[in-house]
C-alpha positions, 0 to 999 in steps of 0.5 A: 628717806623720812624720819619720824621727828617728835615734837618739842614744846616752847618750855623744853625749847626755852630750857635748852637754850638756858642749858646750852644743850640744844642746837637750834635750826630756823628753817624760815629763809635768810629774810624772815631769819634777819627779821628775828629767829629763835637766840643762837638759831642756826640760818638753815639757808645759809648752813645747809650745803655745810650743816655737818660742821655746824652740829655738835660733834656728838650725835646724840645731842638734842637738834630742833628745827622750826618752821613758821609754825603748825601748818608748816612743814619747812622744818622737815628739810633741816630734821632729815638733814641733820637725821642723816648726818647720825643725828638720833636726837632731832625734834622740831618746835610745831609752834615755829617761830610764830607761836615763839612770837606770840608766847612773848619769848624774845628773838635774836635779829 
């Protein structure tokens, strides 16, 4: 099953993060996530086999997956994850984590 995931800009992303409102998932595996990943992003592959208990508990909060970046499609996996989880606010940031790196924004390792 597919489900349409609109996208999410850096900006939007970044105010999120400042607002508390968001739920990030980083969908690069454990060796680019220990290197460094959005702040407070979640390790897809670790969080995967218990995603359900690491998104909030309302369903309609905001939920972005991020991959490596455009060309990548990774983040499809956490986005129809969490889309079938009851998930109706998923987005995922196009320009992934290198797009994040080459706007300057700071990660967390």
């Amino acid at each position: 099953q597919h489900f349409p995931v609109s996208g999410c800009d850096r900006s939007d992303l970044k105010q999120a993060i400042a607002d508390k409102k968001v739920t990030v998932i980083d969908v690069n595996g454990a060796a680019s996530y220990s290197k460094g990943h959005v702040p407070g992003a979640i390790n897809f592959a670790e969080a995967k086999a218990d995603l359900a208990a690491k998104l909030p508990a309302d369903k309609g909060a905001l939920v972005v997956a991020y991959c490596g970046g455009p060309s990548c499609s990774a983040y499809k996996a956490a986005a129809n994850k969490a889309s079938e989880l009851g998930y109706t606010n998923v987005k995922h940031l196009s320009a992934g984590i290198s797009g994040w790196l080459q706007a300057g924004e700071a990660t967390e390792k």
